[in-house]
C-alpha positions in Angstrom: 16.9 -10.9 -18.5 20.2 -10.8 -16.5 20.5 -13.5 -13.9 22.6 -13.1 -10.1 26.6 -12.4 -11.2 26.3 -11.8 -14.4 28.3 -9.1 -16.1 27.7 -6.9 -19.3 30.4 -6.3 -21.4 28.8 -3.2 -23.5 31.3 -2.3 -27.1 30.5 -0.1 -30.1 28.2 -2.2 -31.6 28.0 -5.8 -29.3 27.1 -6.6 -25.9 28.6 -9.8 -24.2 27.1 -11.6 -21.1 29.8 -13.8 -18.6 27.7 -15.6 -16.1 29.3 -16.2 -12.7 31.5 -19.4 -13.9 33.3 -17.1 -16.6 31.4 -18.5 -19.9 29.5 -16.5 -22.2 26.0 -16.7 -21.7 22.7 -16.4 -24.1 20.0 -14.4 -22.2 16.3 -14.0 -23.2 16.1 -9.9 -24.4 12.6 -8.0 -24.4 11.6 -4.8 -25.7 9.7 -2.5 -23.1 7.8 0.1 -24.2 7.2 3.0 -22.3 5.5 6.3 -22.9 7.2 9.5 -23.0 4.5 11.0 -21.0 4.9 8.4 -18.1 8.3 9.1 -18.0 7.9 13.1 -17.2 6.2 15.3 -15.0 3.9 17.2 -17.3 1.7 20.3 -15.9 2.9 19.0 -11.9 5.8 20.3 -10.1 7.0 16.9 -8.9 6.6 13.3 -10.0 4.8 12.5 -6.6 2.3 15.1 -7.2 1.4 13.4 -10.6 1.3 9.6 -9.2 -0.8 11.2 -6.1 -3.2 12.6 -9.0 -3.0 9.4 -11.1 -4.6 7.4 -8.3 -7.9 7.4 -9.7 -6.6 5.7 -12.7 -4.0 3.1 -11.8 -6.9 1.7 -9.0 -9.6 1.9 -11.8 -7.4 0.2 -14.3 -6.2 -2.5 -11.6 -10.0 -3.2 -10.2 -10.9 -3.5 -14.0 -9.6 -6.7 -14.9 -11.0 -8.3 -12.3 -14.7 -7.3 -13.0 -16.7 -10.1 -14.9 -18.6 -7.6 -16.9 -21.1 -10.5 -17.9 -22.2 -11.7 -13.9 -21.0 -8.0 -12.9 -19.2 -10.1 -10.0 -15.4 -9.6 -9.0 -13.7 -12.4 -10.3 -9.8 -13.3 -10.1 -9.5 -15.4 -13.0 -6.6 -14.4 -13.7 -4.5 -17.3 -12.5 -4.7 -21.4 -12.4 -5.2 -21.6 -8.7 -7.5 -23.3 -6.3 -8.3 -21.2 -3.6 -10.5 -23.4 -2.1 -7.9 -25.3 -1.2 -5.5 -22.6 0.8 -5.9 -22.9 4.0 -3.7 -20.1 5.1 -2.5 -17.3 3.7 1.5 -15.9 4.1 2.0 -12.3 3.0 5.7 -11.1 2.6 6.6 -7.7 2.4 8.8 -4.9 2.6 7.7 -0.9 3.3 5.0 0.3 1.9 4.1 -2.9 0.0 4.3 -4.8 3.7 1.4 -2.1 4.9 -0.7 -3.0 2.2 -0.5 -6.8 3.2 -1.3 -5.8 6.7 -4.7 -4.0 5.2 -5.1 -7.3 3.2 -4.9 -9.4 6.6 -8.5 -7.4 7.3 -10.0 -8.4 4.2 -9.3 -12.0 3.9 -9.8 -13.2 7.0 -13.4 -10.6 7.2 -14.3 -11.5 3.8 -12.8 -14.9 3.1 -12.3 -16.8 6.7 -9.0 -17.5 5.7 -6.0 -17.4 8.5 -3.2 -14.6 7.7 -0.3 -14.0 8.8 2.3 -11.2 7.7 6.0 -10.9 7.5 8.5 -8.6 6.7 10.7 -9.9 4.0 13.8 -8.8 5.8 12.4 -10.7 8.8 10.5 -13.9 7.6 13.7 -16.0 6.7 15.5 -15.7 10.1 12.5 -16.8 12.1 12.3 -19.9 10.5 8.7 -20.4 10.0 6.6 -23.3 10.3 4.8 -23.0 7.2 1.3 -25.2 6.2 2.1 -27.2 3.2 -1.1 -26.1 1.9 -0.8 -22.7 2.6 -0.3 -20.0 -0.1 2.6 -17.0 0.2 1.9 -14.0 -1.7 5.1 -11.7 -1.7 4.0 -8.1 -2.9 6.5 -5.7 -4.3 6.0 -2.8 -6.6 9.6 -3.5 -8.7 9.4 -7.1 -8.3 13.4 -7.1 -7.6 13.5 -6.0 -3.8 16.1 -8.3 -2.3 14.5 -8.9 1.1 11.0 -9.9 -0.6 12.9 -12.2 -3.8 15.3 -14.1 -0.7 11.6 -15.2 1.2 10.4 -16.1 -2.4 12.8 -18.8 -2.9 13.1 -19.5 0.9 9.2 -20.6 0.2 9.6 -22.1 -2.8 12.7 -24.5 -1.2 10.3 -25.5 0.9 7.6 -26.3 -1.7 4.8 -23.8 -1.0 2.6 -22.3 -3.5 3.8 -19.0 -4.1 2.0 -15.7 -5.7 3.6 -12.4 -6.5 1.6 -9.2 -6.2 4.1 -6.9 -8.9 3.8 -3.3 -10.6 6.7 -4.8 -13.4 6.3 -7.0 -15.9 8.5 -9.8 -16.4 10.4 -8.9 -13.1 12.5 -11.4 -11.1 9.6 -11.7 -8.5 7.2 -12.0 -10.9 9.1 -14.7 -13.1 10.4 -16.9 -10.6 6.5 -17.1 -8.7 4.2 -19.9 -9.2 1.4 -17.3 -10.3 1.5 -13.4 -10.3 -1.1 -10.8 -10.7 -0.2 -7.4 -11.3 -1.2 -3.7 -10.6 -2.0 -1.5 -13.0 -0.2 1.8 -11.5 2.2 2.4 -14.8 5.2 3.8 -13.9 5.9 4.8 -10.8 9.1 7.3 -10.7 9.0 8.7 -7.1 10.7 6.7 -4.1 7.7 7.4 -1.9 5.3 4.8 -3.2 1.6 6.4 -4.0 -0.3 4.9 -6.5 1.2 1.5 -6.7 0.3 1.4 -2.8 -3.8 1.6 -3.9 -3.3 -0.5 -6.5 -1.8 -3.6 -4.0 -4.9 -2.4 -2.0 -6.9 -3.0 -5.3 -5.5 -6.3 -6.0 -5.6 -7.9 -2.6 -9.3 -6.7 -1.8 -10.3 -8.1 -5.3 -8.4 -11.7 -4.0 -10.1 -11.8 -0.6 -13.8 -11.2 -2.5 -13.0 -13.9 -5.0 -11.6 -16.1 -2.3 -15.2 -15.2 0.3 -17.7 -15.9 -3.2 -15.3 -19.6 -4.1 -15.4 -20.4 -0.2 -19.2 -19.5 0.0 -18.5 -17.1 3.4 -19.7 -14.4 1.1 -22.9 -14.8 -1.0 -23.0 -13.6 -4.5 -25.5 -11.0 -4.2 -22.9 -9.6 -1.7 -20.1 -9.9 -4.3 -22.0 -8.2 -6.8 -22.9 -5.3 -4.2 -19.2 -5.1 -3.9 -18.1 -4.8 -7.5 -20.8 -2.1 -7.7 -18.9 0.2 -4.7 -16.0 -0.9 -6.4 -16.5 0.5 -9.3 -17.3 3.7 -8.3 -13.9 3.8 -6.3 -11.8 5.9 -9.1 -14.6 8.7 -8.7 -14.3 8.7 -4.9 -10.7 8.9 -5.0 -11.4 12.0 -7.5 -13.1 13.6 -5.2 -10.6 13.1 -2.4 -7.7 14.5 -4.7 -10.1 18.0 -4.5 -10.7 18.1 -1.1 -6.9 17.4 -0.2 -5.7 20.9 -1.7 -6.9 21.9 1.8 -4.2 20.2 3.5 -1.6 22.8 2.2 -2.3 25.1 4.8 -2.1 22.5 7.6 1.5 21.7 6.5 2.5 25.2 7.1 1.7 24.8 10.3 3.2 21.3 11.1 6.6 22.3 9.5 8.1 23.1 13.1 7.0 20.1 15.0 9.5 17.8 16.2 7.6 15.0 15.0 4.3 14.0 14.3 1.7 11.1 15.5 -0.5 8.7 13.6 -3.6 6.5 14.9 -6.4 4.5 13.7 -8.1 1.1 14.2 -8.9 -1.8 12.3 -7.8 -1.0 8.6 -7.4 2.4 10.0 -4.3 0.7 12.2 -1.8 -0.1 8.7 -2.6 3.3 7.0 -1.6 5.7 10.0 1.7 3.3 9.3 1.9 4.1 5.9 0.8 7.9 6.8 3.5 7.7 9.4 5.9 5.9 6.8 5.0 9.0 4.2 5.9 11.7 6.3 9.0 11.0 7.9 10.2 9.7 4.1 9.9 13.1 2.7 9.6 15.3 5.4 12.4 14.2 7.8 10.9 15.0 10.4 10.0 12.0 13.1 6.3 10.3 12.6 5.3 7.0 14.4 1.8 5.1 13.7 0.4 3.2 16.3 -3.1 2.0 16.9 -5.1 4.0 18.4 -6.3 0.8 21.8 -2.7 1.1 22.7 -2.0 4.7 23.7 -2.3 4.3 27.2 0.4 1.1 27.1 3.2 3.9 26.2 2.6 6.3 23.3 0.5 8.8 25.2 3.7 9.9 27.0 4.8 11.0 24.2 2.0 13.7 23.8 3.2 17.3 25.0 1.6 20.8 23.9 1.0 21.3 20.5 2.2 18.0 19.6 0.5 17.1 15.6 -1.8 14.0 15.8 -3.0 13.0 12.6 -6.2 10.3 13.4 -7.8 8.1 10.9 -11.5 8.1 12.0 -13.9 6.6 9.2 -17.5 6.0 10.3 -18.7 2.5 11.8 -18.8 0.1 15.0 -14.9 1.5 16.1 -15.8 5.6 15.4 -16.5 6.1 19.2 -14.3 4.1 20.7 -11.0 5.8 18.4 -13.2 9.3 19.4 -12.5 8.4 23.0 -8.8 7.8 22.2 -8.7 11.1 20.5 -10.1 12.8 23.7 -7.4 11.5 25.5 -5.1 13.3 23.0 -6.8 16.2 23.4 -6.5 16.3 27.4 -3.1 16.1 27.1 -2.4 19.0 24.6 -1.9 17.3 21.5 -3.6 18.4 18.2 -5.9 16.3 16.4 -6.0 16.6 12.5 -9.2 14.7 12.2 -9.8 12.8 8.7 -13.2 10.8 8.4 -16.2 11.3 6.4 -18.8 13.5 5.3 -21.4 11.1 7.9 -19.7 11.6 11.1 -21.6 14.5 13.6 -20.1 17.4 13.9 -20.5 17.7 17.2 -17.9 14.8 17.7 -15.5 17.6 16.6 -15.2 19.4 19.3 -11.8 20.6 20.6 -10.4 19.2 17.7 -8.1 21.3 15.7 -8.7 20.3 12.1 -11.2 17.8 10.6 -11.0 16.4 6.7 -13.7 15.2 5.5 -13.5 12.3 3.1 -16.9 11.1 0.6 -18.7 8.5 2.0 -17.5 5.0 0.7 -18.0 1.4 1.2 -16.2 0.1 4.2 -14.4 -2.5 1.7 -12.8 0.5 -0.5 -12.7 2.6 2.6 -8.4 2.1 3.2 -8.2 2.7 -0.7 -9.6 6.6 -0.5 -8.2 7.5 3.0 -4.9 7.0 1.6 -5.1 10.1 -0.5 -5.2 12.2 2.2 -1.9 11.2 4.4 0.1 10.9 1.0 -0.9 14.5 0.4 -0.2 15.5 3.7 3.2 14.2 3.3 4.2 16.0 0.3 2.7 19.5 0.9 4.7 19.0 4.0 7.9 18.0 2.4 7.1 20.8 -0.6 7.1 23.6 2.3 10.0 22.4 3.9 11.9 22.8 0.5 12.6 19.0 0.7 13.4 16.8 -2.7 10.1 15.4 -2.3 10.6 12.8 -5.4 14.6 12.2 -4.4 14.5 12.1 -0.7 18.0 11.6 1.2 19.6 8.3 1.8 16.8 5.7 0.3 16.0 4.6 -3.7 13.5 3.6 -5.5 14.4 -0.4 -5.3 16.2 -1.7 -2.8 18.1 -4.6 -4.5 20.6 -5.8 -2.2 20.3 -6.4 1.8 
């Protein structure tokens, strides 16, 4: 592993190392294996098509080794930590990885009790934060090497806070220099738009926050084990999703033309229309803001005109009606709602609405994991019609490892 300035003198048959004061330097080397078949695209036309349809998988393999088989419990045992002893939780973040931890904020302070609070990387550093001794910051990154989230990691670790790393890569910077690190189990991920390894943070963090409720006793271990149960039924849900989502290819056709494109939700609903939002402009270039759905009437709703696409993240429970309101206030104004909720809600809230997806019917605490399906596909059918580079897009990589 190469360490900040050094430099790789490559020859016929040698390789050198000079670390920044000049000297040759001796660094650890380790073999990474990696299937040919992860590395290509197979049967699919891109390699975000492939990582949309290997969802199923990566969150199955990530839930996996957190499911005590024996007590048929979630269990994070993964790591030498306390968690009855955090008293607040940090999560650090950048992009897509960021809107995970903002999902995550819902399930540990509903499930756990614990206080959360979430920062960009880029931003957490330059605030300078009060943080609780006996807090814990967990910095999620799918490379492990994004600059922003690595800079807060030793900003933290200065200060002498338990740190965690949520990573998709082994043995990466992040994951190295953290007190304890779990991973996902996504595989490679080759696309820029982050799919897969998005579900599989969602995965990770959910599995934390049960494990933290069951050691904190604010969840009861019946409840845990009624929770592994859903869980584990999550890879066949998202299955089902994948089918249902070929639909959206005809919506895209229609949507090409806008001048940009609105996402809402609530509650967990709130961070995915971000990531939906996040998705779309990525890939399709075209302009696509998420905002929850409360605060429409504190500024967005101006922005609603004729024809205007609103994509609305409705799944069932005690918010439904209230987001259904928001939606009719869409509607009054010309706007048109892409519904996506589940096979429970009544038709007749459907009315005047332009298009409704319907999604299985799933466990509130997997419910963010297989409503994600939907905007990433919406994203790339959109970007596929426009003739976009859907796996390349313009200006942006897959790691961002400087500032």
């Amino acid at each position: 592993y190469l360490e900040d300035g050094d430099i790789v003198s490559i020859k016929n048959n040698s390789i050198e190392i000079i670390n920044q004061a000049g000297e040759i330097a001796n660094r650890e080397f380790v073999e990474i294996n990696v299937s040919e078949d992860e590395t290509n695209k197979g049967s699919y036309n891109h390699f975000m098509e492939k990582e949309i349809h290997e969802h199923p998988q990566a969150v199955g393999e990530t839930f996996r080794q957190f499911i005590d088989h024996d007590k048929r419990i979630i269990a994070v045992d993964n790591v030498d930590l306390n968690f009855s002893e955090i008293s607040k939780i940090y999560f650090v973040a950048c992009g897509t990885a960021y809107y995970s931890c903002l999902v995550a904020k819902y399930y540990f302070e509903q499930y756990a009790r614990i206080s959360v609070e979430c920062d960009m990387a880029s931003e957490f550093r330059y605030r300078d934060p009060v943080l609780d001794s006996k807090a814990l910051c967990i910095f999620v990154s799918q490379s492990g090497e994004t600059a922003d989230t690595k800079a807060a990691l030793n900003y933290c670790k200065k200060a002498k806070i338990k740190t965690l790393s949520i990573v998709n890569v082994r043995n990466s910077s992040i994951a190295r220099e953290s007190d304890y690190c779990l991973y996902t189990k996504a595989g490679v991920e080759v696309g820029v738009a982050s799919t897969k390894a998005f579900t599989a943070q969602l995965a990770v963090l959910l599995s934390m926050a049960i494990h933290c409720g069951t050691i904190n006793k604010k969840i009861s271990l019946n409840e845990n084990k009624q929770m592994c149960k859903e869980i584990m039924q999550a890879p066949k849900l998202i299955e089902d999703a994948i089918k249902r989502s070929y639909q959206l290819r005809e919506t895209a056709k229609s949507i090409i033309g806008a001048k940009g494109v609105m996402y809402l939700g609530r509650g967990t609903a709130f961070p995915l229309a971000l990531e939906g939002a996040l998705k779309f402009k990525e890939i399709s270039y075209i302009h696509a803001e998420g905002y929850p759905a409360g605060e429409m009437k504190h500024g967005p709703l101006a922005l609603i005109e004729k024809d205007l696409p609103v994509v609305c993240i409705v799944p069932p429970g005690p918010l439904f009606h209230k987001t259904i309101s928001n939606v009719q206030e869409v509607i009054a104004r010309g706007g048109r709602i892409l519904m996506i909720t589940d096979d429970s809600s009544l038709q007749s809230e459907s009315d005047n609405i332009w298009q409704v997806f319907r999604l299985p019917n799933v466990h509130k605490s997997i419910e963010s994991i297989v409503y994600s399906i939907q905007i990433h596909m919406l994203a790339y059918y959109t970007a596929v019609e426009l003739g976009n580079d859907v796996d390349q897009p313009r200006n942006l990589a897959k790691s961002v490892t400087v500032e």
